[in-house]
C-alpha positions as YAML, in Angstrom:
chain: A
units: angstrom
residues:
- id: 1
  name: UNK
  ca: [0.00, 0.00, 0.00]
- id: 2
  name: UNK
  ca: [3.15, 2.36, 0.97]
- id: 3
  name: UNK
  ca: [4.58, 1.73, -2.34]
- id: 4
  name: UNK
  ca: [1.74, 2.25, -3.89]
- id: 5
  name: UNK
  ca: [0.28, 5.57, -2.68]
- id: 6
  name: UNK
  ca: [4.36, 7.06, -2.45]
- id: 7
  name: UNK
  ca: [6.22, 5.52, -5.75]
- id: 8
  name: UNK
  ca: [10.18, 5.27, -5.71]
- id: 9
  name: UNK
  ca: [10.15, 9.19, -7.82]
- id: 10
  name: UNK
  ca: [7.46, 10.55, -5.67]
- id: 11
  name: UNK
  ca: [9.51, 9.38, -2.39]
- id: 12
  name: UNK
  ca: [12.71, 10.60, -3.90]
- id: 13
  name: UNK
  ca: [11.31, 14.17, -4.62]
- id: 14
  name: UNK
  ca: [9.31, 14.42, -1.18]
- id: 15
  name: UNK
  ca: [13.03, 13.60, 0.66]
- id: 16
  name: UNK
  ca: [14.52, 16.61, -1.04]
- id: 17
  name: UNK
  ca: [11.94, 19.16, 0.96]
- id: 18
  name: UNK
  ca: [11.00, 17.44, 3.70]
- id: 19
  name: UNK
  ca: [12.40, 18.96, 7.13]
- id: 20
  name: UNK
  ca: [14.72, 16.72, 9.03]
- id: 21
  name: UNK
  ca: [13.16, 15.22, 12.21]
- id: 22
  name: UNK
  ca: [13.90, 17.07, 15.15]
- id: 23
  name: UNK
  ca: [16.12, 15.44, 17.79]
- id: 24
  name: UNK
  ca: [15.37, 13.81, 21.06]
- id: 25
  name: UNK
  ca: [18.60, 14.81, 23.26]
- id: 26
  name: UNK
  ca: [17.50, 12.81, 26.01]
- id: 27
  name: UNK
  ca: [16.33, 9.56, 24.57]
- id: 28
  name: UNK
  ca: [13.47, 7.63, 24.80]
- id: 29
  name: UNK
  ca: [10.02, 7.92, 24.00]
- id: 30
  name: UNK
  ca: [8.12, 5.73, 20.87]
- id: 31
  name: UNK
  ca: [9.68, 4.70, 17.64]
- id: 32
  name: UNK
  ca: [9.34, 7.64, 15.21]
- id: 33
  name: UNK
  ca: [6.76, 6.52, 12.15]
- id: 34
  name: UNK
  ca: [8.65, 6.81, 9.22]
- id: 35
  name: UNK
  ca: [8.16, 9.83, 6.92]
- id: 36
  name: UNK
  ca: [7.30, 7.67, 3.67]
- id: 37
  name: UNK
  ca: [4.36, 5.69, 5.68]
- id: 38
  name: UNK
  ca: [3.63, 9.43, 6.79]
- id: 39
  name: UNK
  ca: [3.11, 10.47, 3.38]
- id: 40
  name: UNK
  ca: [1.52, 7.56, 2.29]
- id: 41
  name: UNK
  ca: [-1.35, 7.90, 5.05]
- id: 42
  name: UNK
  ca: [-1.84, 11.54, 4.17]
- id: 43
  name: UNK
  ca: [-2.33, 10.67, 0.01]
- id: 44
  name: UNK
  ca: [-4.49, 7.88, 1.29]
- id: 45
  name: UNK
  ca: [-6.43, 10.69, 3.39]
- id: 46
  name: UNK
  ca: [-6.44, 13.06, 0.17]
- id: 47
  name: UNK
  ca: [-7.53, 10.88, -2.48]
- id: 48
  name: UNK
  ca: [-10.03, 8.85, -0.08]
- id: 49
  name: UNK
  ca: [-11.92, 11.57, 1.30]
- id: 50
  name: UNK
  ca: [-11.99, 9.30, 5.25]
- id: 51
  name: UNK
  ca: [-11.23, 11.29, 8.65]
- id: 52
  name: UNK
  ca: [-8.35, 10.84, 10.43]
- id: 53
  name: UNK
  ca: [-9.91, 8.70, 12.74]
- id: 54
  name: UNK
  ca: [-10.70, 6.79, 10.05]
- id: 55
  name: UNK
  ca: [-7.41, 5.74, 8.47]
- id: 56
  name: UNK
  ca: [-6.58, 2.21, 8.63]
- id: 57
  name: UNK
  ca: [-3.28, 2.14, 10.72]
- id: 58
  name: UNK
  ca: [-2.75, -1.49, 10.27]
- id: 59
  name: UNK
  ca: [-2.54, -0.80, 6.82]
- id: 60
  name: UNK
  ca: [0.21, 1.95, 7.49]
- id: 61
  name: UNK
  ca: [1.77, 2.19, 10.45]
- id: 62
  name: UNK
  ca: [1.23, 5.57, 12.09]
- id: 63
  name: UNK
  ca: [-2.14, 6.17, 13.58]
- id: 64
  name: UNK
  ca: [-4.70, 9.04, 12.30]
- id: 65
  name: UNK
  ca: [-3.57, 11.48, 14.99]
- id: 66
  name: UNK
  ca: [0.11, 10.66, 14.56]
- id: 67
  name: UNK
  ca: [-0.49, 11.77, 10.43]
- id: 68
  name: UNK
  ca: [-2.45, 14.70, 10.77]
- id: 69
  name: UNK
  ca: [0.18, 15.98, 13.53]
- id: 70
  name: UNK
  ca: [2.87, 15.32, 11.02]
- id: 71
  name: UNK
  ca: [0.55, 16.76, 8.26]
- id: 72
  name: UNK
  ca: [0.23, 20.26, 10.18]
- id: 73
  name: UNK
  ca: [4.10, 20.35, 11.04]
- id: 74
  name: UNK
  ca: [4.75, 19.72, 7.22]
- id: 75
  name: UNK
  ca: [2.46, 22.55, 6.41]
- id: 76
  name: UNK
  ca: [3.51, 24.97, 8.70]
- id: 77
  name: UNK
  ca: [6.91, 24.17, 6.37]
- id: 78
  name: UNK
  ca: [5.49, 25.06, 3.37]
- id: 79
  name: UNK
  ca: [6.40, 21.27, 1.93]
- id: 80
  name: UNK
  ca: [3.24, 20.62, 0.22]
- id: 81
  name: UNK
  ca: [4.10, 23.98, -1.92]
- id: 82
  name: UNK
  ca: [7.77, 23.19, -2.43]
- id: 83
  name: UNK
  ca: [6.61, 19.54, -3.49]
- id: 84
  name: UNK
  ca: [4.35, 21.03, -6.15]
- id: 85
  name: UNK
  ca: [7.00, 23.18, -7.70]
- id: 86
  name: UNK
  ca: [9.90, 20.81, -7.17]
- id: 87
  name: UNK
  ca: [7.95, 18.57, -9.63]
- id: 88
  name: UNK
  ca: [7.12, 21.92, -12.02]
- id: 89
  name: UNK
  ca: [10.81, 22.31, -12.21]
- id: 90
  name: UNK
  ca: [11.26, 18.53, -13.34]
- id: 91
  name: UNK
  ca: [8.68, 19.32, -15.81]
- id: 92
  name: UNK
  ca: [10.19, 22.07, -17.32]
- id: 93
  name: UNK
  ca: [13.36, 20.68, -17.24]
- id: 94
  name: UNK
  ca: [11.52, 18.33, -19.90]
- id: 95
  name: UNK
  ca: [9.72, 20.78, -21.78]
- id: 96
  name: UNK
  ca: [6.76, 19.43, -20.28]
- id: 97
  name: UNK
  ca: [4.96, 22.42, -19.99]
- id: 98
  name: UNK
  ca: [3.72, 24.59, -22.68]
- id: 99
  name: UNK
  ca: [3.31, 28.26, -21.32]
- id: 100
  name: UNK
  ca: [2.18, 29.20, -24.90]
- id: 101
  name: UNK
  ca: [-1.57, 29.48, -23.71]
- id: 102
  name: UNK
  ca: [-2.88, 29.35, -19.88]
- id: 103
  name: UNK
  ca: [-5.81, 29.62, -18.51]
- id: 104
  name: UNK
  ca: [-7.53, 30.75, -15.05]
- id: 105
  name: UNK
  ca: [-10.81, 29.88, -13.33]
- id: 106
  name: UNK
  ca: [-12.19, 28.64, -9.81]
- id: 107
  name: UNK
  ca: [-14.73, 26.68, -8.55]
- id: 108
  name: UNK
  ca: [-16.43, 26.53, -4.97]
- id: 109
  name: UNK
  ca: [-16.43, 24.49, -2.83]
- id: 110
  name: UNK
  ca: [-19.19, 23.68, 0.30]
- id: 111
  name: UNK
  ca: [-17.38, 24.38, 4.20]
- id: 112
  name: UNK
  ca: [-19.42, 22.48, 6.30]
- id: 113
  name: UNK
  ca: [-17.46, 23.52, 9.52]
- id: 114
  name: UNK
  ca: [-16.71, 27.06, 8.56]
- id: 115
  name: UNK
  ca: [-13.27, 28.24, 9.25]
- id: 116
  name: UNK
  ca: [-10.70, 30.93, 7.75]
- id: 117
  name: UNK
  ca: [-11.25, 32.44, 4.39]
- id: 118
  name: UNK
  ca: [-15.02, 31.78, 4.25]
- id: 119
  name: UNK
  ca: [-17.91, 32.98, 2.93]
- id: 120
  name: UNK
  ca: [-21.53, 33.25, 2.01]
- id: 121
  name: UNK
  ca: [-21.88, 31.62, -1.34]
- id: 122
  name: UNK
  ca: [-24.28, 33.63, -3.67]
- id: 123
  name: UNK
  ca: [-24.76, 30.82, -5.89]
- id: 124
  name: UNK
  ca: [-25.24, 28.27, -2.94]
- id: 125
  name: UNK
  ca: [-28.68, 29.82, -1.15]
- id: 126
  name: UNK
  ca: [-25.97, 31.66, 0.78]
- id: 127
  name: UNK
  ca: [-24.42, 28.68, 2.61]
- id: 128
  name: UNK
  ca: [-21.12, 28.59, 3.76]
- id: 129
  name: UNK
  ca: [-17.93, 28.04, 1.47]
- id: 130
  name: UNK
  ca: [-14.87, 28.51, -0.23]
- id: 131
  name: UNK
  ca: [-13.22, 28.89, -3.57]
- id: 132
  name: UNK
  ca: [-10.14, 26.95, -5.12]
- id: 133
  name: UNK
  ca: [-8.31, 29.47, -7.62]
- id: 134
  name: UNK
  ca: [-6.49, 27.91, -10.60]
- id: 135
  name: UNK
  ca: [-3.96, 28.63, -13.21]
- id: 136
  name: UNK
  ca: [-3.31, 26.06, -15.71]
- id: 137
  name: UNK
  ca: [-0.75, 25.57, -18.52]
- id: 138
  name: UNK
  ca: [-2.21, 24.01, -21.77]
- id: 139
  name: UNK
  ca: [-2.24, 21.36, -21.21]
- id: 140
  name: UNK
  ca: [-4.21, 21.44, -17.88]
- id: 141
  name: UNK
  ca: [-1.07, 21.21, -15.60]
- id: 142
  name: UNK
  ca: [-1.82, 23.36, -12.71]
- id: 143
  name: UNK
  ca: [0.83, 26.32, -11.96]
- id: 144
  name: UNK
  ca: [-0.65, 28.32, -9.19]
- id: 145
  name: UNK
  ca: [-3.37, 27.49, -6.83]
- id: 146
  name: UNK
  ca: [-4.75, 30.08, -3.97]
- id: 147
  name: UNK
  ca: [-8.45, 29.69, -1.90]
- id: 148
  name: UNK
  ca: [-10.57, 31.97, -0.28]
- id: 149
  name: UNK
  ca: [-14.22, 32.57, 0.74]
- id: 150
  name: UNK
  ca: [-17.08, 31.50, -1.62]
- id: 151
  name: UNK
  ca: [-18.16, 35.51, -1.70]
- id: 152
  name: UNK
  ca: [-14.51, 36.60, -3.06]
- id: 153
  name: UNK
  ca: [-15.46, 37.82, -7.12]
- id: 154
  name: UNK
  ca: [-12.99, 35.54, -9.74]
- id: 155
  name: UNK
  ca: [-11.37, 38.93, -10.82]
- id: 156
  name: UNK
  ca: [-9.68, 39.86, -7.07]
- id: 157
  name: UNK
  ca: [-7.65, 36.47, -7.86]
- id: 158
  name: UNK
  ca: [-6.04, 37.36, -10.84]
- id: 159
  name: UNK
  ca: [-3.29, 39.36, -9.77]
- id: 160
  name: UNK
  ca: [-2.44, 36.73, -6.59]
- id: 161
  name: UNK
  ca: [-2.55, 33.98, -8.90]
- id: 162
  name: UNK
  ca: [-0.10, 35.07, -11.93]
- id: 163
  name: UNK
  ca: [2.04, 36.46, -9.12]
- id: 164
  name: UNK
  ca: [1.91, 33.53, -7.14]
- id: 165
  name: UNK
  ca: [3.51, 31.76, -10.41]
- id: 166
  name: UNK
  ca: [7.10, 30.17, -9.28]
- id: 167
  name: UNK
  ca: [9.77, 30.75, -11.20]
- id: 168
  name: UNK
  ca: [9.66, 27.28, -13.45]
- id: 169
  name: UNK
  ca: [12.81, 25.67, -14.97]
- id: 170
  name: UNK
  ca: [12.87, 25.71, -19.13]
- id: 171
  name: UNK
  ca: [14.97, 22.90, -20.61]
- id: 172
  name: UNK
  ca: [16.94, 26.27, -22.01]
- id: 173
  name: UNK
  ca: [17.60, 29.09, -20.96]
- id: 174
  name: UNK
  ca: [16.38, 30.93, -17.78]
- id: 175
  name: UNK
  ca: [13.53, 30.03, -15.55]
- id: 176
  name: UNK
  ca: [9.93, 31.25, -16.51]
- id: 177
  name: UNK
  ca: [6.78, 32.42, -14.58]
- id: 178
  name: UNK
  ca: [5.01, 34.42, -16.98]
- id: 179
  name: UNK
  ca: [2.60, 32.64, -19.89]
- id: 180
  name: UNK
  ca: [2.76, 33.84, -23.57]
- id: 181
  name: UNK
  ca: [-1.38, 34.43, -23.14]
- id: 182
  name: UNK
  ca: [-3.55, 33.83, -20.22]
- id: 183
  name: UNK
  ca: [-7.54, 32.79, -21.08]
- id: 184
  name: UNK
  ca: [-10.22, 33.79, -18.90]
- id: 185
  name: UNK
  ca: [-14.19, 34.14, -18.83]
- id: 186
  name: UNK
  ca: [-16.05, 37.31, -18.38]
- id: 187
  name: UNK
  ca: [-15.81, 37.02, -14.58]
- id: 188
  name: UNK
  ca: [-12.22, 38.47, -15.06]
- id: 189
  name: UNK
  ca: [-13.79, 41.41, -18.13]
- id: 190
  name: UNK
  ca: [-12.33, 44.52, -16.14]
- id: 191
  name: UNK
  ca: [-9.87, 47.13, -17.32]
- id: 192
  name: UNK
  ca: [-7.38, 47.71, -14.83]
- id: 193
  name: UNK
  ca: [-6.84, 43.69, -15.02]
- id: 194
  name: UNK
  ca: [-6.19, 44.12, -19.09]
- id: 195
  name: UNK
  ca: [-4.30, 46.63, -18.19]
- id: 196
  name: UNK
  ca: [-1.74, 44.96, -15.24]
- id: 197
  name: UNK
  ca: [-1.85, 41.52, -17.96]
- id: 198
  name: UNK
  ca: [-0.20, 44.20, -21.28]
- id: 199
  name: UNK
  ca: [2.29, 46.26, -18.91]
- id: 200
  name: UNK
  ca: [3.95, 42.55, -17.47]
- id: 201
  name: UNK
  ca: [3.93, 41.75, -21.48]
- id: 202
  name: UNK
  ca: [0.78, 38.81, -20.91]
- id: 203
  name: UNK
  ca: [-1.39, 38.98, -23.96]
- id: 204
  name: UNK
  ca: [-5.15, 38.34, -22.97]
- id: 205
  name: UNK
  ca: [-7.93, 36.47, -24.37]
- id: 206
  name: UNK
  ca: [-11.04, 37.27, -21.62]
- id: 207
  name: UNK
  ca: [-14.59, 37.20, -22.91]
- id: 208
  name: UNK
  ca: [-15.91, 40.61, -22.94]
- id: 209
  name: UNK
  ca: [-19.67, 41.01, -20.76]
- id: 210
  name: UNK
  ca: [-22.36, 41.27, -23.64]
- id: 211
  name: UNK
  ca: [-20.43, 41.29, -26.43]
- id: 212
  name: UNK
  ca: [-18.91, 37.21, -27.02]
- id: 213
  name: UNK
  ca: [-20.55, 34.21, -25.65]
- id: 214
  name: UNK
  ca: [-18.41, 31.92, -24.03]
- id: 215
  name: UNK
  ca: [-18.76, 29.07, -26.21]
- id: 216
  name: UNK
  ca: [-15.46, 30.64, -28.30]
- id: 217
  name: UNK
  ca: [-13.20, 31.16, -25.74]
- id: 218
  name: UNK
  ca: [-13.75, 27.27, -24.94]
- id: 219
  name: UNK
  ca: [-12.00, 26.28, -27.67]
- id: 220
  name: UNK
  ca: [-9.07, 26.54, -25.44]
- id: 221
  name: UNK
  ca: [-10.40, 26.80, -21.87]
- id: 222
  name: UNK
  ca: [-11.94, 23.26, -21.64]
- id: 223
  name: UNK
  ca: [-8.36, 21.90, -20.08]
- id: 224
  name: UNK
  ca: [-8.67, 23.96, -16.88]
- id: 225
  name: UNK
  ca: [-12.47, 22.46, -17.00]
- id: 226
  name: UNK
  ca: [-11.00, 19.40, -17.10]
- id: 227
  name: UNK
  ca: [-8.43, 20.04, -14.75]
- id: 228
  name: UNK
  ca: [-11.32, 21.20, -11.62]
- id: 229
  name: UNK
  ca: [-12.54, 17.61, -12.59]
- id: 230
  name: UNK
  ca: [-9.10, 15.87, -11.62]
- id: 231
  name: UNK
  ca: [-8.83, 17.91, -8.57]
- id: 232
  name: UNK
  ca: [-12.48, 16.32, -7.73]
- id: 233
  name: UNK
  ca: [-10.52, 12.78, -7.88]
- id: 234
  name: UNK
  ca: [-9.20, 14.07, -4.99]
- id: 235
  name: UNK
  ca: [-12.10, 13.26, -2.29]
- id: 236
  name: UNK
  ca: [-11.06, 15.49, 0.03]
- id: 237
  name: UNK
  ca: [-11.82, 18.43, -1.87]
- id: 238
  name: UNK
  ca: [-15.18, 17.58, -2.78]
- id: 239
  name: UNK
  ca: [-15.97, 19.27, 0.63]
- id: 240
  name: UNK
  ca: [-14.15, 22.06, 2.80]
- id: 241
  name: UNK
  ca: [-13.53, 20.17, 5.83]
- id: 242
  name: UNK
  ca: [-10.92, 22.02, 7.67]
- id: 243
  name: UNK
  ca: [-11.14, 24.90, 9.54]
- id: 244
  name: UNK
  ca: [-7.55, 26.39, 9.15]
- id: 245
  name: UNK
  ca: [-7.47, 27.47, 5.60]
- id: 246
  name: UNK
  ca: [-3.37, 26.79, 5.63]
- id: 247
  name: UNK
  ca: [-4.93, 23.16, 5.85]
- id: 248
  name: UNK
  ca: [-8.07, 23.28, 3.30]
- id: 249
  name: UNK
  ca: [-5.23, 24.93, 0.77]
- id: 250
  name: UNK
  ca: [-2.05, 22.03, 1.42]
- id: 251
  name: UNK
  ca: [-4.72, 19.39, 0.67]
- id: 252
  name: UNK
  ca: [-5.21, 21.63, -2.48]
- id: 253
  name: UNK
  ca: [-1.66, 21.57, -3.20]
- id: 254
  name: UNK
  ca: [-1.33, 18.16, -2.69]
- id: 255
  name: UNK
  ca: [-3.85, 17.45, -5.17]
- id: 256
  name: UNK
  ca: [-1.71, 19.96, -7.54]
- id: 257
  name: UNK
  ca: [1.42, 17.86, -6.69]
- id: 258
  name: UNK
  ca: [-0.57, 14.05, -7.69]
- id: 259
  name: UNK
  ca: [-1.87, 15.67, -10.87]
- id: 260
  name: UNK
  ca: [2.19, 16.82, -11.80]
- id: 261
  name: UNK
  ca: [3.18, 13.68, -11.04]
- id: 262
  name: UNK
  ca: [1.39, 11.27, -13.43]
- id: 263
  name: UNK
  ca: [2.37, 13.56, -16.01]
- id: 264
  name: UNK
  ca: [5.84, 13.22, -15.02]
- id: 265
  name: UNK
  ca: [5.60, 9.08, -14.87]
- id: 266
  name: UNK
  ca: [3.43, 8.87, -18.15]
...
């Protein structure tokens, strides 16, 4: 099951930004779980969609409170987003990723226990929820994820999101973190967002409000479509069920990371 859930690559990757574990200068205490059943019991969390309490520790080792107090250590180190653009940079060391056309969108998401970066969902009767934010390549890999509340409009992301690019290794030359043209619907149709996109030297395709329908613009916007519908094979997501938003977005980012990664072993 370890093997399965944490392949030979994936382990080799995860060892490169995982923090060491800290020291016991007195001795004693419980056998430490190792770090690959860890990880293993955390994808079998994300792509399961069970509690904690739930996870089968026969089947891995460390109990469910053991891996969710690893999981919050881990993202209080930021590994889940250095994971996710450790395997970007393999990808682009393989000219993997095709920057030529890249797209941006969100979808919400229900939070049934409330929590950070929340909100009133207008298109949900008002109930509770969040957003995922997306940027895809092309293709449909994803190069920048971000959340917040269900009431936060698509355009306020924009800026975050490109920003929130990495710098991404080419196979030549120097790294990237700007695409060629970004695609968007008319939730982004605002000015001063053209306007930031021309001056960083991003060409824009966004639908404009009553003039084009979106049916054109879906031509090439159907691969982040299909991209919100891999993040769904990620069970965890289909419902917000952390409270800390640091958590609700590394479970995000670890969806990210799994999507990279088949690419990478295809």
């Amino acid at each position: 099951m370890v093997e399965r859930l944490v392949p030979d690559e994936l382990w080799e990757l995860f060892q490169r930004v995982v923090p060491d574990a800290p020291s016991r200068p007195q001795g004693g205490g419980r056998r430490r779980h190792g770090d690959r059943e860890v990880l293993a019991a955390i994808v079998f969390v994300a792509t399961s969609g069970c509690t904690w309490q739930q996870l089968p520790a026969a089947s891995f080792g460390p109990s469910g409170a053991t891996a969710h107090r690893r999981f919050a250590e881990w993202t209080q180190a930021r590994v889940w987003a250095k994971l996710h653009r450790l395997v970007l940079d393999e990808l682009g060391s393989r000219g993997e990723l095709d920057w030529s056309r890249c797209a941006i969108d969100s979808v919400n998401m229900r939070a049934l226990k409330k929590g950070d970066l929340t909100g009133p969902n207008p298109v949900d009767r008002g109930k509770y929820g969040s957003k995922i934010h997306l940027i895809t390549e092309r293709t449909g890999l994803p190069l920048s994820v971000g959340i917040s509340g269900a009431n936060l409009h698509d355009s306020q992301a924009l800026i975050p999101l490109v920003k929130g690019i990495p710098p991404i290794r080419s196979r030549r030359g120097r790294r990237r973190r700007r695409p060629d043209k970004l695609h968007a619907d008319k939730g982004y149709d605002y000015p001063h967002l053209r306007r930031w996109l021309r001056e960083r030297g991003i060409k824009h395709r966004i639908a404009r409000k009553g003039i084009e329908t979106s049916q054109r613009l879906g031509r090439h916007r159907w691969t982040i479509e299909r991209t919100m519908s891999w993040l769904a094979g990620c069970r965890r997501l289909h419902r917000r069920y952390e409270r800390k938003a640091e958590h609700f977005l590394a479970f995000t980012s670890i969806a990210c990371t799994l999507i990279c990664y088949r690419r990478l072993v295809c």
